[in-house]
N, CA, C and O atoms as a Tripos MOL2 file, in Angstrom:
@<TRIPOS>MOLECULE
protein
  272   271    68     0     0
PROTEIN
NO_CHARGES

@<TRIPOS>ATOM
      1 N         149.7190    8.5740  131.4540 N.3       1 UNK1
      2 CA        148.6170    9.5040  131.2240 C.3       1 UNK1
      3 C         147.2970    8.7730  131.4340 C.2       1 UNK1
      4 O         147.0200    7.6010  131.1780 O.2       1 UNK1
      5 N         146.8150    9.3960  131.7740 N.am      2 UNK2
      6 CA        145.2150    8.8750  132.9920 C.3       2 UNK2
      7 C         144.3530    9.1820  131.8330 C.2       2 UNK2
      8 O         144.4160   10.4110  131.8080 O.2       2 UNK2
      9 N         143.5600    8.8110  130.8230 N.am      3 UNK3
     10 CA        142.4620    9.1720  130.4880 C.3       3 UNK3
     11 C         141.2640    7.9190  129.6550 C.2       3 UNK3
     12 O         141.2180    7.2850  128.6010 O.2       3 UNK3
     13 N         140.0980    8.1650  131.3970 N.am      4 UNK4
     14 CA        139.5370    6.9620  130.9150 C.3       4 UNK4
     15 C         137.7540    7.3530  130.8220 C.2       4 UNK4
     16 O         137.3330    8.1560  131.6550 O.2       4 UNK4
     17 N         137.0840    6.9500  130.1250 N.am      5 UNK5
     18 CA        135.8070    7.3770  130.4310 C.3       5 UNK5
     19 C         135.4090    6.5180  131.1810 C.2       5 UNK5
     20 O         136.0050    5.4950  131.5180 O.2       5 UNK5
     21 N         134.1700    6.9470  131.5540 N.am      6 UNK6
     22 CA        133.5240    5.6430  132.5690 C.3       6 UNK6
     23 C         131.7150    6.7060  132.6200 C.2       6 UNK6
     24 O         131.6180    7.9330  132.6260 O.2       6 UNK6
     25 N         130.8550    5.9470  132.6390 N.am      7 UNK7
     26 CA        129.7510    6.2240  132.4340 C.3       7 UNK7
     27 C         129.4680    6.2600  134.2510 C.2       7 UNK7
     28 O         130.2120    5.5870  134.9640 O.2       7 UNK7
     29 N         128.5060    6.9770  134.7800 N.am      8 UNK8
     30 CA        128.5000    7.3510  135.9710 C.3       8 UNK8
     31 C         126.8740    7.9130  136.1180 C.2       8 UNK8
     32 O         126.3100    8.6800  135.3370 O.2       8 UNK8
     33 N         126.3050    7.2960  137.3500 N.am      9 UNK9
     34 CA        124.8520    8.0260  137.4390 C.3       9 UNK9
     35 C         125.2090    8.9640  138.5380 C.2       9 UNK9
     36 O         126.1150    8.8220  139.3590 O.2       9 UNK9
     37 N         124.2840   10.0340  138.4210 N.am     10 UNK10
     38 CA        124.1170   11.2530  139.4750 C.3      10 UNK10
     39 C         123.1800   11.6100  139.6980 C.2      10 UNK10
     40 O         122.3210   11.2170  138.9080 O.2      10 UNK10
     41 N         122.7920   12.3330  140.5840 N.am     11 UNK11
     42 CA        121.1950   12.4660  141.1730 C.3      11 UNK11
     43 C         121.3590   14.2040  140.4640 C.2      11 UNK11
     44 O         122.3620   14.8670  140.7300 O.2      11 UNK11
     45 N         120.3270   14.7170  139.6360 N.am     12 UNK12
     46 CA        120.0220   15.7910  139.5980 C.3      12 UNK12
     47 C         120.3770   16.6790  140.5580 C.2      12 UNK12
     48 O         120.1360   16.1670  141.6510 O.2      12 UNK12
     49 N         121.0170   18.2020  140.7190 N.am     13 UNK13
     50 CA        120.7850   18.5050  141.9930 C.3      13 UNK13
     51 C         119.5110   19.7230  142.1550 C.2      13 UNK13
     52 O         119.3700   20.4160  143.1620 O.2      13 UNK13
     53 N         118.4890   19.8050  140.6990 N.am     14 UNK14
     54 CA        117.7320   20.3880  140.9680 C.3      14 UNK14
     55 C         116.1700   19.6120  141.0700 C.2      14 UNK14
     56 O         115.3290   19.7210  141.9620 O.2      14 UNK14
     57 N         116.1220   18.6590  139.5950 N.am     15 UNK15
     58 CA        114.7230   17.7900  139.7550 C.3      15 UNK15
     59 C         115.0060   16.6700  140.2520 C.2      15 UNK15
     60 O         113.9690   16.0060  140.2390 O.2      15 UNK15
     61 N         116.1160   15.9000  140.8280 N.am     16 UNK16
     62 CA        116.2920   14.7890  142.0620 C.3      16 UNK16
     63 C         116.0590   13.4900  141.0060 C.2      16 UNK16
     64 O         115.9900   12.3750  141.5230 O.2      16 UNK16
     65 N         115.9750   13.5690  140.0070 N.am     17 UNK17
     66 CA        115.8650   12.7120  138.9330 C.3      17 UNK17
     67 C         117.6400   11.8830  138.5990 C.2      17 UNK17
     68 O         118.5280   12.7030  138.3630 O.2      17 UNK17
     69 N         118.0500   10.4050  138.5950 N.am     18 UNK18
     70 CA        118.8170   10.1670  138.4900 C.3      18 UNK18
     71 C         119.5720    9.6810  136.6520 C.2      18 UNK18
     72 O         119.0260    8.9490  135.8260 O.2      18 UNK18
     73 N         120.9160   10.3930  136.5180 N.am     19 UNK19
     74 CA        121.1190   10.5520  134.9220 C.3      19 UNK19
     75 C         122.3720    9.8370  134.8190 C.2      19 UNK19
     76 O         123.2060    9.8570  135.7240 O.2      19 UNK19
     77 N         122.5480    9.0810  133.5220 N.am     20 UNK20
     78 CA        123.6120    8.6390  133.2110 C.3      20 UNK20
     79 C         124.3330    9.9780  132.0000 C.2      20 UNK20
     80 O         124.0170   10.5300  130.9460 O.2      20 UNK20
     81 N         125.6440    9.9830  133.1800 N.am     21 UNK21
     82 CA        126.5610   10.6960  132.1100 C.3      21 UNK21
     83 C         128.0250   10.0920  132.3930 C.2      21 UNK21
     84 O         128.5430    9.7160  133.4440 O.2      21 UNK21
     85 N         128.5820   10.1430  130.8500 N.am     22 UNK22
     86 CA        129.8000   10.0920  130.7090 C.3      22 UNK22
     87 C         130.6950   10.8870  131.1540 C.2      22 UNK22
     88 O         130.4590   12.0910  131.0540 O.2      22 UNK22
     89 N         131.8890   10.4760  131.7300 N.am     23 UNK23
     90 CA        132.7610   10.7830  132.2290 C.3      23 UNK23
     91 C         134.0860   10.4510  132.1820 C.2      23 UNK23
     92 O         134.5780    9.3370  132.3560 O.2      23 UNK23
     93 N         134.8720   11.9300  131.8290 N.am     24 UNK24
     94 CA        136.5720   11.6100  131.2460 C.3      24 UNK24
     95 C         137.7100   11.6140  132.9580 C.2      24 UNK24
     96 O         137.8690   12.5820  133.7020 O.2      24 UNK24
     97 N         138.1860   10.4940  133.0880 N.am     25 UNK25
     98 CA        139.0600   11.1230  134.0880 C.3      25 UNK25
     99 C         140.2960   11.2800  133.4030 C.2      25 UNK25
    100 O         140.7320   10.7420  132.3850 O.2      25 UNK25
    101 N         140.8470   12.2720  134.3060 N.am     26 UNK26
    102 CA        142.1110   12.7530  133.3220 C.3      26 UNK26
    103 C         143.5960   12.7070  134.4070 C.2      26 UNK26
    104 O         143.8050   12.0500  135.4260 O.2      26 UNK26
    105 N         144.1200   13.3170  133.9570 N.am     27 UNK27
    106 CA        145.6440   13.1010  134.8770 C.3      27 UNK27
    107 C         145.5030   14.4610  136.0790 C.2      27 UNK27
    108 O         146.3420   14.6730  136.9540 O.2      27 UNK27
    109 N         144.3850   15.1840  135.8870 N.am     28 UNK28
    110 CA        144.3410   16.2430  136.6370 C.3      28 UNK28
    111 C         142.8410   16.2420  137.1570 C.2      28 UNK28
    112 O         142.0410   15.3560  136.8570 O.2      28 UNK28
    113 N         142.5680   17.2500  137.9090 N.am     29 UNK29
    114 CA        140.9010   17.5870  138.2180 C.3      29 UNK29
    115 C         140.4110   18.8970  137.4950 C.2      29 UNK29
    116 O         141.2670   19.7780  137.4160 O.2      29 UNK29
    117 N         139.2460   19.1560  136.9860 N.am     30 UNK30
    118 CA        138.6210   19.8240  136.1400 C.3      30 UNK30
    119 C         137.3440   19.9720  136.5730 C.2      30 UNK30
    120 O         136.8680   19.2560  137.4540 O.2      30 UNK30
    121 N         136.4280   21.3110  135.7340 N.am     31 UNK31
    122 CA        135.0880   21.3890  136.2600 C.3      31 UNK31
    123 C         134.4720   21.6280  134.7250 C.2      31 UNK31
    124 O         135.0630   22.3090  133.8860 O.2      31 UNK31
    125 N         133.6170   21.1840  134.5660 N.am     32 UNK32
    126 CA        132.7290   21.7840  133.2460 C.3      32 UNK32
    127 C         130.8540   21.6410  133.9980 C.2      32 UNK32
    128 O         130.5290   21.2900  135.1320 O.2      32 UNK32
    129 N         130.0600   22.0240  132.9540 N.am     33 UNK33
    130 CA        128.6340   22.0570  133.3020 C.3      33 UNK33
    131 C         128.0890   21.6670  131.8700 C.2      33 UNK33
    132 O         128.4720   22.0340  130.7600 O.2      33 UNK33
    133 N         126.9630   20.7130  132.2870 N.am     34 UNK34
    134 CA        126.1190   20.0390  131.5470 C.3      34 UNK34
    135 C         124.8790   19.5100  131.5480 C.2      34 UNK34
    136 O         124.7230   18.3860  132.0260 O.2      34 UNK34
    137 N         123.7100   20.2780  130.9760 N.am     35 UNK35
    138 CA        122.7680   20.2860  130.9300 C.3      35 UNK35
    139 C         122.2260   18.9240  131.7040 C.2      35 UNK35
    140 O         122.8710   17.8850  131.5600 O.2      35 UNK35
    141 N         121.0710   18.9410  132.5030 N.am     36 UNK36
    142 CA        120.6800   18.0390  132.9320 C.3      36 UNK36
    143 C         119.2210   16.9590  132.0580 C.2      36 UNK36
    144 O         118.0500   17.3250  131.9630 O.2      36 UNK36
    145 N         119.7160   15.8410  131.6230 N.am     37 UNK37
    146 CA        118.7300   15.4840  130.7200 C.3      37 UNK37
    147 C         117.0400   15.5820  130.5570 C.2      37 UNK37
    148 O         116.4890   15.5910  129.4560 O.2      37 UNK37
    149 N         116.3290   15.6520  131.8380 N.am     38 UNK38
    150 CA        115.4620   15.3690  132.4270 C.3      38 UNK38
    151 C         114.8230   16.6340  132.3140 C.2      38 UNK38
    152 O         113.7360   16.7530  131.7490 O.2      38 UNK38
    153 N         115.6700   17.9350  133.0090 N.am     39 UNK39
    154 CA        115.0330   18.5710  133.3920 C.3      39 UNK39
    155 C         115.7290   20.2540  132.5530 C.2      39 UNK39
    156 O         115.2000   21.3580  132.6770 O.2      39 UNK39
    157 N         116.9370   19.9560  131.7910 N.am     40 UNK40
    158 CA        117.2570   21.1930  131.2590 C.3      40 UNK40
    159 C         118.1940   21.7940  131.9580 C.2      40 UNK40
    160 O         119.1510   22.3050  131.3780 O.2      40 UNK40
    161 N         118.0830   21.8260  133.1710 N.am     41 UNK41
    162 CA        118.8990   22.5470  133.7980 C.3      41 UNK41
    163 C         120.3170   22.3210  134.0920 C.2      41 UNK41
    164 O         120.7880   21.1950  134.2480 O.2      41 UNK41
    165 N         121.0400   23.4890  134.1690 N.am     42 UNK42
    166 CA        122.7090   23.1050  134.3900 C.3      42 UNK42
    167 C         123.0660   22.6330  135.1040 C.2      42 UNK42
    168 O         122.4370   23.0160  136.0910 O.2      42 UNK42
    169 N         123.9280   21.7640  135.4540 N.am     43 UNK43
    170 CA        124.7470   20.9420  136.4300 C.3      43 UNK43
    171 C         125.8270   21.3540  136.2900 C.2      43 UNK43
    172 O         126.1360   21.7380  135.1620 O.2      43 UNK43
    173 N         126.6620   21.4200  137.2130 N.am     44 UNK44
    174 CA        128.0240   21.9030  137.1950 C.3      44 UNK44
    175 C         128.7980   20.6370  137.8710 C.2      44 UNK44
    176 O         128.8840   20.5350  139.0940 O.2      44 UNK44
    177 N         129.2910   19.7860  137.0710 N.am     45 UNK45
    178 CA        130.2470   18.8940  137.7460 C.3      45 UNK45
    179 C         131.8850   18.6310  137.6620 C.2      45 UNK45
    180 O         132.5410   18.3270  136.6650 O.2      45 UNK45
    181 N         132.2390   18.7980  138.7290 N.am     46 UNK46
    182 CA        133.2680   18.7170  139.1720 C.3      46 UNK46
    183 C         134.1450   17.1190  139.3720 C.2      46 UNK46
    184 O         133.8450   16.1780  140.1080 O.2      46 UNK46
    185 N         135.3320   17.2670  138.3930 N.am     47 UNK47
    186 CA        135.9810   15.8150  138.5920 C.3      47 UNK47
    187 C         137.7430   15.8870  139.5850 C.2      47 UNK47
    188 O         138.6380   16.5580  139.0700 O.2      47 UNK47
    189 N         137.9510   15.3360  140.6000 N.am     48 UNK48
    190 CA        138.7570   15.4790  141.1980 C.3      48 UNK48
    191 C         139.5450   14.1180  141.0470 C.2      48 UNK48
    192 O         138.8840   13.0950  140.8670 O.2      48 UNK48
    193 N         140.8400   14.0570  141.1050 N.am     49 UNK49
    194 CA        142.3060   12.9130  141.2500 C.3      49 UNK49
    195 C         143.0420   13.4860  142.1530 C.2      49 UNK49
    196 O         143.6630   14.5450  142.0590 O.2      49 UNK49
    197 N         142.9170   12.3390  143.5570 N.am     50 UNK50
    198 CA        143.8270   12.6790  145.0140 C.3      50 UNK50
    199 C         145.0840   12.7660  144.3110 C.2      50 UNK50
    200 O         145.3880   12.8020  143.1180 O.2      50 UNK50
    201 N         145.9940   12.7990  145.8500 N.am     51 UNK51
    202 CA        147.3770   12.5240  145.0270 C.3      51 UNK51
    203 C         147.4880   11.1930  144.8740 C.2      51 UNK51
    204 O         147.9270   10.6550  143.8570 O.2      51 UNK51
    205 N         147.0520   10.5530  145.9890 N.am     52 UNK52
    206 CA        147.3120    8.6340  145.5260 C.3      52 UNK52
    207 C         146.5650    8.0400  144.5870 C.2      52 UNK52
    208 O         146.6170    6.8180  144.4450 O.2      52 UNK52
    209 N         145.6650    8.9270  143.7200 N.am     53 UNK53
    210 CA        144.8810    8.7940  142.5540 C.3      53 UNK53
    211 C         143.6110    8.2230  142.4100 C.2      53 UNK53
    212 O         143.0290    7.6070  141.5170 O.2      53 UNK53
    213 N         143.3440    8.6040  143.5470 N.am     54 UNK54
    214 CA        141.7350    8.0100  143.6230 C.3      54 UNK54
    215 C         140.6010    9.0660  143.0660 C.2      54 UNK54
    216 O         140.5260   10.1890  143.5640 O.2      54 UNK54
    217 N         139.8910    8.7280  142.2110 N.am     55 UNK55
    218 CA        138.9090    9.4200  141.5300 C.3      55 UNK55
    219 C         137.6760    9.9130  142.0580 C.2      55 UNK55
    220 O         136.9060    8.9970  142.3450 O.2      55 UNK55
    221 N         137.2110   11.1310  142.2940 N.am     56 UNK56
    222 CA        136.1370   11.5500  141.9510 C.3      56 UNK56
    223 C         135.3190   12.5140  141.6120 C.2      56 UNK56
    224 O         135.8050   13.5740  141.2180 O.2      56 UNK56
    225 N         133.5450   12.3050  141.7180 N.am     57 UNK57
    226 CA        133.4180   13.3820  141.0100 C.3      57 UNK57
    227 C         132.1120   13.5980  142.0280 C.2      57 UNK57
    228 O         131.6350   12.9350  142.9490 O.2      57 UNK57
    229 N         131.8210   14.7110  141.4670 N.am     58 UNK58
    230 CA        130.9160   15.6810  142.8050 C.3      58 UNK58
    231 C         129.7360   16.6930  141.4540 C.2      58 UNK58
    232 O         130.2360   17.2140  140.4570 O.2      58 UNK58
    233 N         128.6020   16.7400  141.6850 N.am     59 UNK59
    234 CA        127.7000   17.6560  141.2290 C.3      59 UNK59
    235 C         127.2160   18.8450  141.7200 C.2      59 UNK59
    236 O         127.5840   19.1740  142.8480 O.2      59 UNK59
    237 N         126.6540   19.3820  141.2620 N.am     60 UNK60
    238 CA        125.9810   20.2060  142.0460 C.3      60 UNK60
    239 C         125.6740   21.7400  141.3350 C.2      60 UNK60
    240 O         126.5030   22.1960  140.5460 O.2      60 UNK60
    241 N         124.3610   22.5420  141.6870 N.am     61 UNK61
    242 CA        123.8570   23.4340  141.3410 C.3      61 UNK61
    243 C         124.8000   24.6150  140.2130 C.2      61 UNK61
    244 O         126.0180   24.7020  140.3690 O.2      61 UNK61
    245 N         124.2270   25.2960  139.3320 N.am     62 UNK62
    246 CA        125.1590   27.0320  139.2850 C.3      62 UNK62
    247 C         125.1390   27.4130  140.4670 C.2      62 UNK62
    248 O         126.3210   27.7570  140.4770 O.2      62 UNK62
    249 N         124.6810   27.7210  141.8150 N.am     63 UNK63
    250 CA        124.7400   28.7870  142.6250 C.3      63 UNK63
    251 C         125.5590   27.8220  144.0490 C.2      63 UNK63
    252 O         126.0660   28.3860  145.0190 O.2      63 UNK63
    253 N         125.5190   26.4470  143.8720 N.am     64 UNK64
    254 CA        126.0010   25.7690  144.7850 C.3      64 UNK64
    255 C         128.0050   25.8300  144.3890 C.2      64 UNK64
    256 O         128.8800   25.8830  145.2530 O.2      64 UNK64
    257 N         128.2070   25.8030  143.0120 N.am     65 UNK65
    258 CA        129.0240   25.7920  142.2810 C.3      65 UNK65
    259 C         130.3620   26.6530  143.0210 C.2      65 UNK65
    260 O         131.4350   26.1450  143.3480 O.2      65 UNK65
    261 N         130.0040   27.9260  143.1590 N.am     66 UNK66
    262 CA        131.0520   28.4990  144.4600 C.3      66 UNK66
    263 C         131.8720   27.8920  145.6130 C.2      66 UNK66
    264 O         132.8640   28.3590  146.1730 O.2      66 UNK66
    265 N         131.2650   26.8200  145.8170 N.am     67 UNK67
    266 CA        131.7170   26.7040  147.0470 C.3      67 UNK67
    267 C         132.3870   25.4440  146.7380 C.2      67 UNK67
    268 O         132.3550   24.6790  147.7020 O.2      67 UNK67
    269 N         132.8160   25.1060  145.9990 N.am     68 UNK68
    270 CA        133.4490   24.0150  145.6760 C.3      68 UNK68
    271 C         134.8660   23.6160  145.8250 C.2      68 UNK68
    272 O         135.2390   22.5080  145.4380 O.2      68 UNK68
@<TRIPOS>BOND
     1     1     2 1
     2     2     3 1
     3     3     4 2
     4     3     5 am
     5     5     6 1
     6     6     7 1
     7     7     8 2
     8     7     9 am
     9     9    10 1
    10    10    11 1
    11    11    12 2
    12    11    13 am
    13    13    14 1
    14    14    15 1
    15    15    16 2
    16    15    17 am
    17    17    18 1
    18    18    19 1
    19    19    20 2
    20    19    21 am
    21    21    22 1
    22    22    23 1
    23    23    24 2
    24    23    25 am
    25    25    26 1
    26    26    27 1
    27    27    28 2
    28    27    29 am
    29    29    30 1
    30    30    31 1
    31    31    32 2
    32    31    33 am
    33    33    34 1
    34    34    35 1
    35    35    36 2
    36    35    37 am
    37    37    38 1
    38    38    39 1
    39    39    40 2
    40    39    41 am
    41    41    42 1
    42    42    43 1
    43    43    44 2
    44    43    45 am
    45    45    46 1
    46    46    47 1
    47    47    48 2
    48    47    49 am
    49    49    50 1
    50    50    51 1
    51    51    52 2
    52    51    53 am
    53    53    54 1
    54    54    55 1
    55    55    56 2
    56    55    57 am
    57    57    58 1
    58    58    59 1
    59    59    60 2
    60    59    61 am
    61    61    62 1
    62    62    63 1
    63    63    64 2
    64    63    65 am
    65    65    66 1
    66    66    67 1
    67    67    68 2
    68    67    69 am
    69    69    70 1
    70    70    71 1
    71    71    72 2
    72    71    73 am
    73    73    74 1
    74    74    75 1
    75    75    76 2
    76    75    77 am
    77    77    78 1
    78    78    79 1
    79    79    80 2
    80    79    81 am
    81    81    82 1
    82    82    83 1
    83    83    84 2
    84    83    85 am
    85    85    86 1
    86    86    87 1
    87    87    88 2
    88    87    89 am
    89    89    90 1
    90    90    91 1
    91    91    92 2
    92    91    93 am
    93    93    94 1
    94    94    95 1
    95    95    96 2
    96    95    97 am
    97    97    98 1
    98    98    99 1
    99    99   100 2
   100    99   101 am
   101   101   102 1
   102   102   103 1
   103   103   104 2
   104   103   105 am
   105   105   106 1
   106   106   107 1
   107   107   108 2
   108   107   109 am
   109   109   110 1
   110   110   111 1
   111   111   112 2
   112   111   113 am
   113   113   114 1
   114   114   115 1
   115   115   116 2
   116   115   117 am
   117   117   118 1
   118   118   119 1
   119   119   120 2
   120   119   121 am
   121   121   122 1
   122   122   123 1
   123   123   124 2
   124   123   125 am
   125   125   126 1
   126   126   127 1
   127   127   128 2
   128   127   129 am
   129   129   130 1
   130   130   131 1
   131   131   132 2
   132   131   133 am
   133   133   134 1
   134   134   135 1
   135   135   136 2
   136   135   137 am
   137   137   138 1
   138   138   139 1
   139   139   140 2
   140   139   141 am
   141   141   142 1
   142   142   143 1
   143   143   144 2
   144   143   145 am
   145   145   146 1
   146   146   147 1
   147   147   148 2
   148   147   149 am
   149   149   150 1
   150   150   151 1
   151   151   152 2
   152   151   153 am
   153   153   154 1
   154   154   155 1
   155   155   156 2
   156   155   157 am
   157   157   158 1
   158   158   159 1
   159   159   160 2
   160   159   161 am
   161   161   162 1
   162   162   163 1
   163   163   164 2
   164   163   165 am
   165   165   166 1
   166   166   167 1
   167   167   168 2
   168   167   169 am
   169   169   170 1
   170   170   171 1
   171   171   172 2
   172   171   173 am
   173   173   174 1
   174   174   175 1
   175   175   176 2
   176   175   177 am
   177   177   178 1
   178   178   179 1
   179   179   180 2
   180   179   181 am
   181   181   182 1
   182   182   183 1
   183   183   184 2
   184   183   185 am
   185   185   186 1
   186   186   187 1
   187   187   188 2
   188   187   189 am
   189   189   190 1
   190   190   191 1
   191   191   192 2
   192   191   193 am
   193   193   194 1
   194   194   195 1
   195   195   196 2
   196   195   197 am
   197   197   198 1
   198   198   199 1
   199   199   200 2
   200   199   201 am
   201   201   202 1
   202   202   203 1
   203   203   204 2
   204   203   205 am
   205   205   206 1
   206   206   207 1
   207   207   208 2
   208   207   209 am
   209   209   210 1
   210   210   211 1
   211   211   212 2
   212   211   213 am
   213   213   214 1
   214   214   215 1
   215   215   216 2
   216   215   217 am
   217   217   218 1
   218   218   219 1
   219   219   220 2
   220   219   221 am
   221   221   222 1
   222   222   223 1
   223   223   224 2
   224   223   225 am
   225   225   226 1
   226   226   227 1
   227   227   228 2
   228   227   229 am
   229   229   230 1
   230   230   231 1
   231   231   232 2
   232   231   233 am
   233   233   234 1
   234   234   235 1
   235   235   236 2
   236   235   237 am
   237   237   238 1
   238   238   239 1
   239   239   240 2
   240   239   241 am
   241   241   242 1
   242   242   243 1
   243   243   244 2
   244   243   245 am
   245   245   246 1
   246   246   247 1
   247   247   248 2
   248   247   249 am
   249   249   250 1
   250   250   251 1
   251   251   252 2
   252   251   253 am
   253   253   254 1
   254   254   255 1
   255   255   256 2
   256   255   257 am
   257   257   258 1
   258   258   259 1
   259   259   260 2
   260   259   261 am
   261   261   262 1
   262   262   263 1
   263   263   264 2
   264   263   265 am
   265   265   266 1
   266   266   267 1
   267   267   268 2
   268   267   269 am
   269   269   270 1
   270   270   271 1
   271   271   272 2
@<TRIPOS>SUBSTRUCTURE
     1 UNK1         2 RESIDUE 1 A UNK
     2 UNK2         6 RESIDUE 1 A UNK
     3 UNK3        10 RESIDUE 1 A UNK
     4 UNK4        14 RESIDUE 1 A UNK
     5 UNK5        18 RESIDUE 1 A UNK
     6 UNK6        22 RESIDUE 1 A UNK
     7 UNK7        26 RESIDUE 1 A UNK
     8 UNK8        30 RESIDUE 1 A UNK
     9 UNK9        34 RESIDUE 1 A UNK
    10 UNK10       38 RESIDUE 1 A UNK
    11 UNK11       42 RESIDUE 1 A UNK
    12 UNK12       46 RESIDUE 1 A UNK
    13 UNK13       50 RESIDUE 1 A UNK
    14 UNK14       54 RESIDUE 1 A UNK
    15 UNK15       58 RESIDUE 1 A UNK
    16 UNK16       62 RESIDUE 1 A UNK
    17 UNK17       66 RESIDUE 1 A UNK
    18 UNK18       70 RESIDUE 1 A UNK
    19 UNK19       74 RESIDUE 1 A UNK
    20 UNK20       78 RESIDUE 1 A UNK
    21 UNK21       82 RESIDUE 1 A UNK
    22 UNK22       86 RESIDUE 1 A UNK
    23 UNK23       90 RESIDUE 1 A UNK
    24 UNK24       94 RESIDUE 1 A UNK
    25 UNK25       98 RESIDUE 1 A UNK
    26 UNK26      102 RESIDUE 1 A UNK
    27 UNK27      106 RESIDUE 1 A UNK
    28 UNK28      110 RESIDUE 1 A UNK
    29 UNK29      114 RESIDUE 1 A UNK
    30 UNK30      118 RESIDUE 1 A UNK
    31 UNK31      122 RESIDUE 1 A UNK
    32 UNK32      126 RESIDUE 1 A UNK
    33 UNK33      130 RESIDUE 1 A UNK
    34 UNK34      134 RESIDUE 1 A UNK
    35 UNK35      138 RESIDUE 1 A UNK
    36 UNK36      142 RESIDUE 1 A UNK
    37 UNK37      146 RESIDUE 1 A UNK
    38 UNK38      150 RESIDUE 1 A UNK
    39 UNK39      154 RESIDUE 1 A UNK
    40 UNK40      158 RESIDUE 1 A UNK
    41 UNK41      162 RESIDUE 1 A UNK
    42 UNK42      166 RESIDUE 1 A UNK
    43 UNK43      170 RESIDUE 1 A UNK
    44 UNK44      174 RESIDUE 1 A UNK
    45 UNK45      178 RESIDUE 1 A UNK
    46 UNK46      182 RESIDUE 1 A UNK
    47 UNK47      186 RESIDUE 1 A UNK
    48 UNK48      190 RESIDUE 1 A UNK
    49 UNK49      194 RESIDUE 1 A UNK
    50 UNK50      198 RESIDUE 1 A UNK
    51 UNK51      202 RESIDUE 1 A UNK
    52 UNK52      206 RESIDUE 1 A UNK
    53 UNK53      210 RESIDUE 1 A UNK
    54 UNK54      214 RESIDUE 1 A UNK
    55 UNK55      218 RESIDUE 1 A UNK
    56 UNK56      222 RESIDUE 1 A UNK
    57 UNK57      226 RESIDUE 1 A UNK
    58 UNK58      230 RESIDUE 1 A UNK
    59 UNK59      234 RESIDUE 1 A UNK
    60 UNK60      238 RESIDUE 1 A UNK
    61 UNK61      242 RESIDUE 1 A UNK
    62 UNK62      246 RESIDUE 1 A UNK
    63 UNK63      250 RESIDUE 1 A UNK
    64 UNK64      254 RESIDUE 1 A UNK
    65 UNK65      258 RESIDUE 1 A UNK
    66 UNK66      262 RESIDUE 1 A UNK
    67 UNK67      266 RESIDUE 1 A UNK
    68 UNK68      270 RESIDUE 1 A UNK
């Protein structure tokens, strides 16, 4: 069972401002949204595990969020 945090910076995807957030990887991929420190606004980030288990994670807007 895969579950590790790891602290991770990301670029805002609305005020371009860069944030440290924590991050759970897990045995699967998941999406949650979390306020952006800086600026308030939601982030919607997305955490993905290939099948050969390589980690990652991807940000991005509410309205970008669809297309994911």
């Amino acid at each position: 069972m895969l579950n590790i945090l790891s602290n991770e910076l990301v670029d805002c995807p609305y005020c371009g401002e860069t944030i440290e957030v924590v991050v759970e990887f897990m045995d699967e991929s998941y999406e949650y949204t979390e306020d952006c420190q800086v600026c308030c606004r939601p982030i919607v980030f997305r955490v993905d595990i290939s099948i050969n288990g390589e980690q990652t994670l991807m940000v991005c807007s509410e309205n970008d969020a669809l297309s994911f």
